[in-house]
N, C-alpha and C positions, 0 to 999 in steps of 0.2 A: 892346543891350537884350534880355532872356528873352522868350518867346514860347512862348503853348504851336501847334506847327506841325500845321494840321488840311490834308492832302494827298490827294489821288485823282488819275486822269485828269483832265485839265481841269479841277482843282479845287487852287487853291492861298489860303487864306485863316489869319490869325494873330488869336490873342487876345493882346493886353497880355501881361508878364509879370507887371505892377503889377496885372493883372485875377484873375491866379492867386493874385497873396499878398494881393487882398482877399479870394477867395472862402474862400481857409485860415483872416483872418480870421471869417470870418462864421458857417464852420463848426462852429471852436473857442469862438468865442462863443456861441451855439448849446447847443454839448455840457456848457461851463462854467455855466452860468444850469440846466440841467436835473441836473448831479450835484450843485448847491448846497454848496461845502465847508464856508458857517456851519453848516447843518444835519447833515451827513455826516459830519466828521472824523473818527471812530471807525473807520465801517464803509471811509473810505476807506485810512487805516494799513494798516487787515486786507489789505488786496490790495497794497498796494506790496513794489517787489522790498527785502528782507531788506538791504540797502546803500543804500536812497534817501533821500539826506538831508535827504527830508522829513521823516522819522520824527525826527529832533532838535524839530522843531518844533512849538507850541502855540499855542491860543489865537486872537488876530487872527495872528500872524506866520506859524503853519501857514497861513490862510487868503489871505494876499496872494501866500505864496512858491508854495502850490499852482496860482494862477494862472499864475505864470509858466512853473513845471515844466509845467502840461498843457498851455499853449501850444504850447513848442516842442519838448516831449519826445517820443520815437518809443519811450520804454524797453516792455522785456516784463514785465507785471508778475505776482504769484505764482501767477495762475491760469494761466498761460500765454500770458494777450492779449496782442496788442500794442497800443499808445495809441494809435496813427495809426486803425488797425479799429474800435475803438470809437467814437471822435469818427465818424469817416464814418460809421459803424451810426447812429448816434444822428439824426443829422440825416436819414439815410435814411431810417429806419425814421417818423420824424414829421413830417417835411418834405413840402411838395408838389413838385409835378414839376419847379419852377424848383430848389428846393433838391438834390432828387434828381440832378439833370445836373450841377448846382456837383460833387457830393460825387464820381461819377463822373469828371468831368475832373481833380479836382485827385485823387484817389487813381488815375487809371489813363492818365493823359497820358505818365508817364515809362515804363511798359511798354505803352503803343500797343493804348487802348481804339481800336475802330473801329467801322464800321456797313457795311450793304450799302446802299447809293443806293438810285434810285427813288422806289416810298411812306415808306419808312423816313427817307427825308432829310427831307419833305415834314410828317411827323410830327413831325423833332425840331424844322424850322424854326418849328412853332405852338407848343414849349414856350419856346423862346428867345424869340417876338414876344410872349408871354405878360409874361416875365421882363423884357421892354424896357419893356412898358407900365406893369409895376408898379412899376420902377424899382427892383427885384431887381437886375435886369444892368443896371450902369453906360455910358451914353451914350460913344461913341466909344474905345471901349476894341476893337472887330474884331467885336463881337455883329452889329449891322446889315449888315453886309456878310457874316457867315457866314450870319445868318437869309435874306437876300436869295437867295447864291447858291444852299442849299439848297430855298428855295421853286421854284427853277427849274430845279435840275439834275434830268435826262434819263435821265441813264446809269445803270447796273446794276454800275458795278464798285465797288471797295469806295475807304472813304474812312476815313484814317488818322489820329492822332493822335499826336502826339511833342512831346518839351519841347526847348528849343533849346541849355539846358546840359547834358543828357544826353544818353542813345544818337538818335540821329536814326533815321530811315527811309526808305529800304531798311535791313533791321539784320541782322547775321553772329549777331549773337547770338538772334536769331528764327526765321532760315531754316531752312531744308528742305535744307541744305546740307553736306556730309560732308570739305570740306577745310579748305583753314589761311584765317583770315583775310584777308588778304592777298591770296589768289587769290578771293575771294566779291568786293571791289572791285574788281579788276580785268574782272569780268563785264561783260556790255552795261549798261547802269542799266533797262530792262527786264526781263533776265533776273533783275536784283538781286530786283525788285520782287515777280516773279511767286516768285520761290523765298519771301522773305520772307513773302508773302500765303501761300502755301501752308501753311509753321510757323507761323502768326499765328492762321490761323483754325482752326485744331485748340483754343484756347483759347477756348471758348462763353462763357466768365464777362468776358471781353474787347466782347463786342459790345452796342455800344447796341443795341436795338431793343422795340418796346413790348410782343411776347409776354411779355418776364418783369422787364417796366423796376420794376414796382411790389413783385415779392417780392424781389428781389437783395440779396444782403450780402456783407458782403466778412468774408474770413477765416471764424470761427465764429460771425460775426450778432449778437454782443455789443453791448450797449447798454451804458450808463452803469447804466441800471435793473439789469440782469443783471449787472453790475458788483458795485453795492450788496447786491443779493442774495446774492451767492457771500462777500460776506462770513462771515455765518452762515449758510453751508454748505455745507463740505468736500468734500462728493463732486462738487462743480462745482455748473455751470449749464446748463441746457438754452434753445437760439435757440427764440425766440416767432416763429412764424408765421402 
Protein backbone atom coordinates (compact mmCIF):
# COMPACT_ATOMS: atom_id res chain seq x y z
CA UNK A 1 0.00 0.00 0.00
CA UNK A 2 1.40 3.96 -1.00
CA UNK A 3 2.62 5.96 1.82
CA UNK A 4 3.64 9.23 1.95
CA UNK A 5 7.37 8.33 4.09
CA UNK A 6 7.96 11.32 6.64
CA UNK A 7 11.96 10.23 7.99
CA UNK A 8 14.66 11.77 10.16
CA UNK A 9 16.97 10.41 12.90
CA UNK A 10 14.92 8.70 15.23
CA UNK A 11 11.98 9.66 13.41
CA UNK A 12 10.24 7.23 11.18
CA UNK A 13 6.39 7.78 10.75
CA UNK A 14 3.73 7.23 7.45
CA UNK A 15 0.58 8.80 6.16
CA UNK A 16 -2.05 6.55 4.26
CA UNK A 17 -1.57 6.51 0.72
CA UNK A 18 -5.65 6.65 0.68
CA UNK A 19 -4.86 9.96 3.06
CA UNK A 20 -2.93 11.38 -0.12
CA UNK A 21 -5.68 10.66 -2.59
CA UNK A 22 -8.19 12.21 -0.18
CA UNK A 23 -6.39 15.11 0.36
CA UNK A 24 -5.97 15.62 -3.94
CA UNK A 25 -9.44 15.02 -3.48
CA UNK A 26 -10.35 17.82 -1.27
CA UNK A 27 -7.96 20.11 -2.99
CA UNK A 28 -9.47 19.72 -6.51
CA UNK A 29 -12.65 19.99 -4.98
CA UNK A 30 -11.81 23.18 -3.51
CA UNK A 31 -10.33 24.70 -6.78
CA UNK A 32 -13.45 23.14 -8.89
CA UNK A 33 -16.38 24.91 -6.70
CA UNK A 34 -14.13 28.42 -6.92
CA UNK A 35 -13.37 28.40 -10.97
CA UNK A 36 -17.27 27.51 -11.23
CA UNK A 37 -17.43 26.17 -15.04
CA UNK A 38 -21.62 26.86 -15.06
CA UNK A 39 -20.45 30.43 -14.84
CA UNK A 40 -16.87 30.43 -16.60
CA UNK A 41 -17.13 28.52 -19.69
CA UNK A 42 -16.10 31.13 -22.08
CA UNK A 43 -13.23 32.70 -20.20
CA UNK A 44 -12.21 28.95 -19.36
CA UNK A 45 -11.77 27.90 -23.37
CA UNK A 46 -9.78 31.05 -23.64
CA UNK A 47 -6.81 29.31 -21.52
CA UNK A 48 -7.12 25.72 -22.61
CA UNK A 49 -4.17 24.37 -24.60
CA UNK A 50 -5.31 24.72 -28.61
CA UNK A 51 -5.79 20.58 -28.69
CA UNK A 52 -7.85 20.01 -25.43
CA UNK A 53 -10.82 18.28 -26.30
CA UNK A 54 -12.64 20.36 -24.17
CA UNK A 55 -13.03 22.82 -26.67
CA UNK A 56 -15.54 20.34 -28.70
CA UNK A 57 -17.65 20.75 -25.76
CA UNK A 58 -20.88 22.84 -24.80
CA UNK A 59 -23.36 23.59 -22.54
CA UNK A 60 -24.03 21.03 -19.61
CA UNK A 61 -21.62 18.36 -21.28
CA UNK A 62 -18.68 21.14 -21.33
CA UNK A 63 -19.60 21.38 -17.70
CA UNK A 64 -19.52 17.77 -16.35
CA UNK A 65 -16.49 16.79 -18.84
CA UNK A 66 -14.56 19.80 -17.31
CA UNK A 67 -14.73 18.17 -14.10
CA UNK A 68 -13.20 15.26 -14.84
CA UNK A 69 -10.39 17.00 -17.11
CA UNK A 70 -9.45 19.15 -13.92
CA UNK A 71 -9.50 16.47 -11.72
CA UNK A 72 -7.00 14.47 -13.03
CA UNK A 73 -5.44 16.49 -15.65
CA UNK A 74 -1.73 17.92 -14.94
CA UNK A 75 -1.91 19.62 -18.80
CA UNK A 76 -0.05 23.12 -19.36
CA UNK A 77 -2.49 25.33 -20.45
CA UNK A 78 -2.10 28.54 -23.00
CA UNK A 79 -0.66 30.83 -20.61
CA UNK A 80 1.89 28.53 -19.62
CA UNK A 81 0.51 27.18 -16.10
CA UNK A 82 0.46 23.99 -15.26
CA UNK A 83 -3.04 22.55 -13.57
CA UNK A 84 -1.46 20.72 -10.73
CA UNK A 85 0.04 24.92 -9.59
CA UNK A 86 -3.04 26.35 -9.84
CA UNK A 87 -5.37 23.94 -8.02
CA UNK A 88 -2.60 23.96 -5.03
CA UNK A 89 -2.32 28.01 -5.54
CA UNK A 90 -5.82 28.13 -5.13
CA UNK A 91 -6.45 26.32 -2.01
CA UNK A 92 -3.15 27.82 -0.71
CA UNK A 93 -3.84 31.09 -1.33
CA UNK A 94 -7.49 30.66 0.63
CA UNK A 95 -7.28 27.94 2.82
CA UNK A 96 -6.23 27.84 6.33
CA UNK A 97 -3.21 26.24 7.83
CA UNK A 98 -4.93 22.73 7.91
CA UNK A 99 -5.52 23.22 3.97
CA UNK A 100 -2.08 24.91 3.39
CA UNK A 101 -0.06 21.62 4.80
CA UNK A 102 -2.56 19.21 2.69
CA UNK A 103 -1.66 21.39 -0.49
CA UNK A 104 2.22 21.21 0.67
CA UNK A 105 2.36 17.32 1.21
CA UNK A 106 0.45 16.33 -1.77
CA UNK A 107 2.42 18.86 -4.21
CA UNK A 108 5.89 18.44 -2.58
CA UNK A 109 6.00 14.54 -0.90
CA UNK A 110 7.28 13.26 -4.29
CA UNK A 111 10.35 15.79 -4.42
CA UNK A 112 11.09 15.63 -0.62
CA UNK A 113 9.47 18.76 1.11
CA UNK A 114 11.11 18.76 4.61
CA UNK A 115 11.64 20.89 7.87
CA UNK A 116 14.30 21.38 10.46
CA UNK A 117 13.12 19.76 13.91
CA UNK A 118 13.03 21.23 17.16
CA UNK A 119 10.45 24.40 17.33
CA UNK A 120 9.61 23.88 13.70
CA UNK A 121 8.35 20.27 14.53
CA UNK A 122 6.44 21.52 17.56
CA UNK A 123 4.77 24.07 15.28
CA UNK A 124 3.68 21.88 12.49
CA UNK A 125 2.39 19.25 15.33
CA UNK A 126 -0.29 22.27 16.41
CA UNK A 127 -1.39 22.70 12.84
CA UNK A 128 -1.98 18.79 12.27
CA UNK A 129 -3.82 18.45 16.16
CA UNK A 130 -5.71 21.60 14.67
CA UNK A 131 -6.67 19.43 11.50
CA UNK A 132 -7.43 16.26 13.84
CA UNK A 133 -9.82 18.14 15.94
CA UNK A 134 -11.74 19.64 13.12
CA UNK A 135 -11.79 16.62 11.49
CA UNK A 136 -10.03 18.07 8.36
CA UNK A 137 -7.42 15.19 8.92
CA UNK A 138 -8.98 11.91 8.88
CA UNK A 139 -8.79 9.61 12.12
CA UNK A 140 -6.16 6.72 11.91
CA UNK A 141 -4.91 7.41 8.58
CA UNK A 142 -0.75 8.11 10.47
CA UNK A 143 -1.90 11.95 11.52
CA UNK A 144 -1.84 11.06 15.39
CA UNK A 145 1.10 9.36 15.56
CA UNK A 146 3.05 11.90 13.36
CA UNK A 147 1.30 14.98 15.46
CA UNK A 148 2.45 12.86 18.62
CA UNK A 149 5.94 12.23 17.55
CA UNK A 150 6.60 15.78 16.55
CA UNK A 151 5.10 17.29 19.87
CA UNK A 152 8.10 15.45 21.32
CA UNK A 153 10.85 15.18 19.19
CA UNK A 154 14.16 16.87 20.60
CA UNK A 155 16.48 16.68 17.89
CA UNK A 156 17.80 19.52 15.51
CA UNK A 157 18.30 17.45 12.42
CA UNK A 158 16.12 17.62 9.49
CA UNK A 159 13.11 15.45 8.86
CA UNK A 160 12.19 14.24 5.39
CA UNK A 161 9.31 13.64 3.22
CA UNK A 162 9.08 11.03 0.26
CA UNK A 163 6.11 8.93 -1.53
CA UNK A 164 6.71 5.32 -1.38
CA UNK A 165 5.84 4.83 -5.32
CA UNK A 166 8.45 7.19 -6.25
CA UNK A 167 12.05 8.31 -5.64
CA UNK A 168 12.52 7.42 -1.83
CA UNK A 169 15.25 8.93 0.51
CA UNK A 170 18.30 9.03 0.73
CA UNK A 171 17.91 10.07 -3.18
CA UNK A 172 21.00 10.01 -6.14
CA UNK A 173 18.80 12.27 -7.79
CA UNK A 174 19.01 14.93 -4.88
CA UNK A 175 22.52 14.61 -3.65
CA UNK A 176 25.60 16.56 -3.55
CA UNK A 177 27.06 13.80 -5.41
CA UNK A 178 29.44 13.81 -8.66
CA UNK A 179 29.35 9.95 -9.58
CA UNK A 180 27.13 7.22 -11.35
CA UNK A 181 24.28 5.96 -9.60
CA UNK A 182 25.18 2.99 -8.55
CA UNK A 183 28.25 4.01 -6.57
CA UNK A 184 25.96 6.89 -4.44
CA UNK A 185 24.09 3.20 -2.96
CA UNK A 186 26.70 1.55 -2.40
CA UNK A 187 27.67 4.52 0.24
CA UNK A 188 27.27 3.88 4.03
CA UNK A 189 23.34 4.90 4.36
CA UNK A 190 24.74 7.76 6.51
CA UNK A 191 26.99 9.01 4.06
CA UNK A 192 23.78 8.52 1.47
CA UNK A 193 21.76 10.82 3.88
CA UNK A 194 24.10 13.59 4.74
CA UNK A 195 25.08 14.01 0.94
CA UNK A 196 21.42 13.97 -0.08
CA UNK A 197 20.57 16.59 2.90
CA UNK A 198 23.28 18.66 1.60
CA UNK A 199 21.47 18.82 -2.36
CA UNK A 200 18.07 18.94 -0.66
CA UNK A 201 18.51 21.86 1.39
CA UNK A 202 19.93 24.21 -1.04
CA UNK A 203 16.04 24.22 -2.29
CA UNK A 204 14.46 26.93 0.41
CA UNK A 205 11.04 26.62 -1.46
CA UNK A 206 11.25 22.62 -0.24
CA UNK A 207 11.13 23.49 3.49
CA UNK A 208 8.15 23.55 5.75
CA UNK A 209 8.57 26.14 8.28
CA UNK A 210 6.38 29.04 9.58
CA UNK A 211 8.64 32.19 8.45
CA UNK A 212 7.20 32.02 4.93
CA UNK A 213 4.32 29.08 5.52
CA UNK A 214 1.55 31.77 4.97
CA UNK A 215 3.03 33.66 1.48
CA UNK A 216 4.34 30.51 -0.53
CA UNK A 217 3.21 29.42 -4.01
CA UNK A 218 4.22 26.94 -6.00
CA UNK A 219 5.36 27.64 -9.65
CA UNK A 220 3.98 31.56 -10.70
CA UNK A 221 1.28 31.79 -7.70
CA UNK A 222 -1.61 31.38 -10.03
CA UNK A 223 -5.02 30.98 -8.93
CA UNK A 224 -8.05 30.03 -10.69
CA UNK A 225 -8.99 33.95 -10.23
CA UNK A 226 -5.66 34.83 -12.28
CA UNK A 227 -6.54 32.11 -14.30
CA UNK A 228 -10.00 33.66 -15.37
CA UNK A 229 -8.49 36.86 -15.54
CA UNK A 230 -5.65 36.10 -18.24
CA UNK A 231 -8.52 35.33 -20.14
CA UNK A 232 -9.14 38.96 -21.29
CA UNK A 233 -5.72 39.74 -21.14
CA UNK A 234 -2.92 38.75 -23.27
CA UNK A 235 0.03 40.11 -21.92
CA UNK A 236 -0.53 37.62 -18.96
CA UNK A 237 -1.06 37.95 -15.29
CA UNK A 238 0.54 39.14 -12.46
CA UNK A 239 0.83 36.55 -8.64
CA UNK A 240 -1.32 38.71 -5.95
CA UNK A 241 0.63 38.94 -2.87
Amino acid sequence: MSRIEIRGHDFDVDIRGSERAYMAGVITNIALALIDPRLNKDKIKAVLPDDCYLLGYSGSDFVKSFGVWFSVGDETLKNGDDLFSIKLNTVYRFGNDQIKLMARLHGQCEIHCYMTAGCNARWLAGIIRDGLESGLYRRNQGWEELESSLDRYNGNSHIVCSYSVSDGFPSYSVADFDGEQEDFYELPLAEQWSRSMAGLTRNKGLELKPDNFQDYYFGNGHTVFDLLETSGNRNGISVLK
